[in-house]
C-alpha positions as CSV (number, residue, x, y, z in Angstrom):
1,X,6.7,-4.8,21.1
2,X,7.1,-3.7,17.0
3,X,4.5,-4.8,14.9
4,X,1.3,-6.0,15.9
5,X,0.2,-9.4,14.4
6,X,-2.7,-11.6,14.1
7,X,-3.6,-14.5,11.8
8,X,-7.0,-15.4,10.7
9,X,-7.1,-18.4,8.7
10,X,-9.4,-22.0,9.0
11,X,-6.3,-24.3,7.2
12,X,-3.4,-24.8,10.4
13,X,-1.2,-25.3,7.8
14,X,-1.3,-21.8,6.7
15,X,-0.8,-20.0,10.0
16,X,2.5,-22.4,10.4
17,X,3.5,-20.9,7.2
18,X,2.2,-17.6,7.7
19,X,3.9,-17.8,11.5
20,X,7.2,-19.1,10.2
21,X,7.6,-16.6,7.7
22,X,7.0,-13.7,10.0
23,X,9.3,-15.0,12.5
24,X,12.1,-14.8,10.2
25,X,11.1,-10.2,10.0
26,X,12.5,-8.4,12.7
27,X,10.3,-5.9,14.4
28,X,7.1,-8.2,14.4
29,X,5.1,-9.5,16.6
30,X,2.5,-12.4,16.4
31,X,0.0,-11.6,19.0
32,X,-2.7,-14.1,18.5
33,X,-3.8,-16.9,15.9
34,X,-7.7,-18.2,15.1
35,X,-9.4,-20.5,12.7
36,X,-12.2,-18.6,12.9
37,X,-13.6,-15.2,12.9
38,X,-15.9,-14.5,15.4
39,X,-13.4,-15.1,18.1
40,X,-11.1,-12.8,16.2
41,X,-13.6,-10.7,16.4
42,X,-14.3,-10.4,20.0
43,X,-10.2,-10.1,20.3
44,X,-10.4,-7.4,18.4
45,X,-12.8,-5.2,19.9
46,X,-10.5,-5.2,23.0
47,X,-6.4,-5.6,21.9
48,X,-4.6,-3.3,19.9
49,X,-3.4,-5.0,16.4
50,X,-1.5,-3.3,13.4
51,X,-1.9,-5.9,10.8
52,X,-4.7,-8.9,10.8
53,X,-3.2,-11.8,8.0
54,X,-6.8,-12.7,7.2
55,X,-8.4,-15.9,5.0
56,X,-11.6,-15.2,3.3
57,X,-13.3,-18.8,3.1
58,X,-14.1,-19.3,6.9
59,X,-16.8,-21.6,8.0
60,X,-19.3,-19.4,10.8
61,X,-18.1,-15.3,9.6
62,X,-16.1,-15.3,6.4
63,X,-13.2,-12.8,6.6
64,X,-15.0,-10.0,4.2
65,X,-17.8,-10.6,7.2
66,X,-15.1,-9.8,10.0
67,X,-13.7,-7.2,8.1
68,X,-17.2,-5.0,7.6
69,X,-17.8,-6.0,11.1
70,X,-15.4,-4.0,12.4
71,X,-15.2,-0.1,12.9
72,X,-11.5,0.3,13.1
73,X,-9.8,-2.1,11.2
74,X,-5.9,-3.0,11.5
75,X,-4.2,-2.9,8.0
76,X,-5.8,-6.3,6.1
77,X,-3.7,-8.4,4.2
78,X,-5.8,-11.3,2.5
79,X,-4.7,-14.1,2.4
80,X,-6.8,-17.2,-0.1
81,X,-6.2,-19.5,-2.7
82,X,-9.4,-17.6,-4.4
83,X,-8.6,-14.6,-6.5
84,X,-12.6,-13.8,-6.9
85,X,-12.8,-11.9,-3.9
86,X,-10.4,-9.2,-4.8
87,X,-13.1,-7.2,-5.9
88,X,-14.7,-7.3,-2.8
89,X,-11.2,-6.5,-0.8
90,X,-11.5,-3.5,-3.5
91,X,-14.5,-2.0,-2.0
92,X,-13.0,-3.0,1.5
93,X,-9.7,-0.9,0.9
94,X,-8.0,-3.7,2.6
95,X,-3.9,-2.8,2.0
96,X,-2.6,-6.1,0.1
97,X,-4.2,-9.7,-1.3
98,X,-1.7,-12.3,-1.9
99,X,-2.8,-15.2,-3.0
100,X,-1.8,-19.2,-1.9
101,X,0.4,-20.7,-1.5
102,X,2.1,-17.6,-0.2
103,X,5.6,-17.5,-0.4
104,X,7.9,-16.1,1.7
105,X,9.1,-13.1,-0.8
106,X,6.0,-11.8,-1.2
107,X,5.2,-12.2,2.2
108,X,7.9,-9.9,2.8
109,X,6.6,-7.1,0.0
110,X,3.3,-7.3,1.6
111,X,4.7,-6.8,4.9
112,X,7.2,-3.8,4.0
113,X,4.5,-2.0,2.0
114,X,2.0,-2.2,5.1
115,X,4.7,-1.3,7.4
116,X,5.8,2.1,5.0
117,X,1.9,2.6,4.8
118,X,1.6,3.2,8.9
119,X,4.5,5.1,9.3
120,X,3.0,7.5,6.6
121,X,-0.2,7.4,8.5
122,X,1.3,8.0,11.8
123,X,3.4,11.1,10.4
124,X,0.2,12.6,8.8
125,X,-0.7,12.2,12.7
126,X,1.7,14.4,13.9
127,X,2.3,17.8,12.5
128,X,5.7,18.1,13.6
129,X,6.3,15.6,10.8
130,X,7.5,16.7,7.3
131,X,4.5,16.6,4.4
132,X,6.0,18.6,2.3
133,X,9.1,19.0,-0.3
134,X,10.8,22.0,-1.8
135,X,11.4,22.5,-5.1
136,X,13.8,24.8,-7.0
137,X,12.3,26.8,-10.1
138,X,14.3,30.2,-11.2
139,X,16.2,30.5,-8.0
140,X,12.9,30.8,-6.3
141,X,12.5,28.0,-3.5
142,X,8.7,26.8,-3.6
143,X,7.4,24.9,-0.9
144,X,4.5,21.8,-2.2
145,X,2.5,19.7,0.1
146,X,3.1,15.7,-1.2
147,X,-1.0,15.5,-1.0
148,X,-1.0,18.3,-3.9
149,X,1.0,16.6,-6.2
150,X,-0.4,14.7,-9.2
151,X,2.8,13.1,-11.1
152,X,6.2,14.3,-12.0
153,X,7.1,14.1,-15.5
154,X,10.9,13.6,-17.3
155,X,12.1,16.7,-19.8
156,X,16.0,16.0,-20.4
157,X,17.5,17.7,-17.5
158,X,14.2,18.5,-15.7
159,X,11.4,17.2,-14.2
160,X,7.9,18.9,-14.3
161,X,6.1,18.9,-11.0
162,X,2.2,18.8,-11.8
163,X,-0.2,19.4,-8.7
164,X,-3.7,20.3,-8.4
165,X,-3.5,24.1,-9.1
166,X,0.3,24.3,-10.6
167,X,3.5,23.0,-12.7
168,X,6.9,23.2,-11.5
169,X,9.8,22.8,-13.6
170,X,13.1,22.0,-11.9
171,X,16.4,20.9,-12.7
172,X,16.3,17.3,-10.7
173,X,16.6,14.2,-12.6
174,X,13.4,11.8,-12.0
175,X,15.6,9.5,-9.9
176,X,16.9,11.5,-7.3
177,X,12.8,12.7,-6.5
178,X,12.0,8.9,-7.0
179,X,14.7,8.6,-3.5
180,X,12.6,11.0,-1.4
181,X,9.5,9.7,-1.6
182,X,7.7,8.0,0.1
183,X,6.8,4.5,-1.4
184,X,3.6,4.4,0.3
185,X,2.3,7.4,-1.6
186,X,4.0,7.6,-4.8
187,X,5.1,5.2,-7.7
188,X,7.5,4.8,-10.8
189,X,5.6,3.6,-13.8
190,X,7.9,4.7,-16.2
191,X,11.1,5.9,-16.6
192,X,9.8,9.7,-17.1
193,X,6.5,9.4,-14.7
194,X,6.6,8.9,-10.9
195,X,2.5,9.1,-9.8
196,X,0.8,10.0,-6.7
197,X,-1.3,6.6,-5.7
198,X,-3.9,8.4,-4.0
199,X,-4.8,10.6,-7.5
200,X,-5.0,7.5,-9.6
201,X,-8.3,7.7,-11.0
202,X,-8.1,4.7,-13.2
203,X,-6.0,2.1,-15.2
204,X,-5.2,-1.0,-17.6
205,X,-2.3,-2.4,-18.5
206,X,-1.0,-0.2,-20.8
207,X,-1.7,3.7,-18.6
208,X,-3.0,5.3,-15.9
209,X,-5.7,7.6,-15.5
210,X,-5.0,11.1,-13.5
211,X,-7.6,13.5,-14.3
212,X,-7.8,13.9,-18.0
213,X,-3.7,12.8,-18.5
214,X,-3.4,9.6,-19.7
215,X,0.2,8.2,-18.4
216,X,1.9,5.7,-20.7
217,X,3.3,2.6,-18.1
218,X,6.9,1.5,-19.2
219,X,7.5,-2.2,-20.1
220,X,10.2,-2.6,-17.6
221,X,7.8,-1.2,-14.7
222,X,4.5,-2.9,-15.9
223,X,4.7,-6.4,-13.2
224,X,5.4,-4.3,-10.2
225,X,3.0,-1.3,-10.9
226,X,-0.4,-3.7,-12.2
227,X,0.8,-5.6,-9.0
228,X,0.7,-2.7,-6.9
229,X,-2.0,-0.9,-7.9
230,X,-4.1,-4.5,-7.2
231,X,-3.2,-5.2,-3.7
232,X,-3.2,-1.4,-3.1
233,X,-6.9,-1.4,-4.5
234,X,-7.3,1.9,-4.6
């Protein structure tokens, strides 16, 4: 069936869009549309979804409502002409919030980074499934779990491979690690820093907060990582 789709939204005008985008993705699949939340709801409780496209301004239950409602939510992407309530998506977690009118490109973002987002989640399911990388340092081959790891920092030939309890130093350039990882989990915000998401502790405009390391975000990378690290909402 791929990719389980619903559409929550009040304006009919927006599913069409919404609906007429996603038919253009292959691998999705639009289950069910509703102007309103409570019988999203109720659908919900009983049909499994992978993503819920989701207004917030709904007459009845508001889509922050539906989302607190339920106990298992699919990956949320908001979608409203409003950015006020991305605060509250913020404390919801919810995994993107694009704002109207949507077009199809980002549309498309929203969608991949969802999609790379459950096929992380399903691996971290199944221990068969890699969650780890190995690292050369001195001819020794050291083995470090991708929830460990903090950043990677640039040095010439080398990157430095900071986790919770240790540095590695190996001669990779910053580009080839930036290949293997998963996107879901780690980004380039400069052209010598690739972070781990889930360690972020803060930001601005200018760095990022991981611990007490203040990480400097590169000009060229600034519009994709402020955008990302909003609809992420960590």
């Amino acid at each position: 069936m791929g990719t389980r789709v619903i559409i929550v939204d009040d304006e009919p005008l927006a599913i069409s869009v919404i609906e007429g985008y996603l038919q253009r993705i292959p691998g999705i699949s639009i289950i069910a549309t509703f102007n309103d939340g409570l019988p999203a709801f109720e659908f919900l409780q009983e049909n499994e979804v992978d993503i819920m496209f989701l207004d917030v301004e709904m007459p009845k239950l508001t889509g922050i409502e539906l989302v607190r409602s339920l106990q298992n939510p699919p990956a949320v992407i908001i979608t409203s002409a409003n950015k006020d309530y991305a605060i509250e998506g913020f404390d919801l977690n919810v995994s993107d919030y694009i704002l109207k009118p949507i077009t199809f490109e980002r549309l498309l973002r929203a969608i991949s980074k969802v999609k790379e987002s459950l096929a992380y989640k399903k691996n971290a399911e199944n221990p068969t499934e890699k969650q780890y990388i190995i690292f050369k340092e001195n001819k020794k081959n050291i083995r470090v779990r991708l929830d460990d790891i903090l950043y990677f920092e640039s040095i010439k030939d080398y990157v430095k491979v900071v986790t919770k309890d240790k540095n590695i130093v190996t001669k990779l350039s910053i580009a080839s690690i930036e290949e293997k990882l998963d996107k879901s989990m780690f980004i380039r915000v400069h052209r010598s820093f690739i972070v781990s998401l889930k360690h972020i502790d803060s930001y601005s405009s200018v760095s990022i907060g991981i611990g007490e390391v203040e990480i400097p975000i590169g000009r060229v990378f600034k519009e994709e990582v402020i955008e990302t690290l909003e609809s992420k909402l960590y």
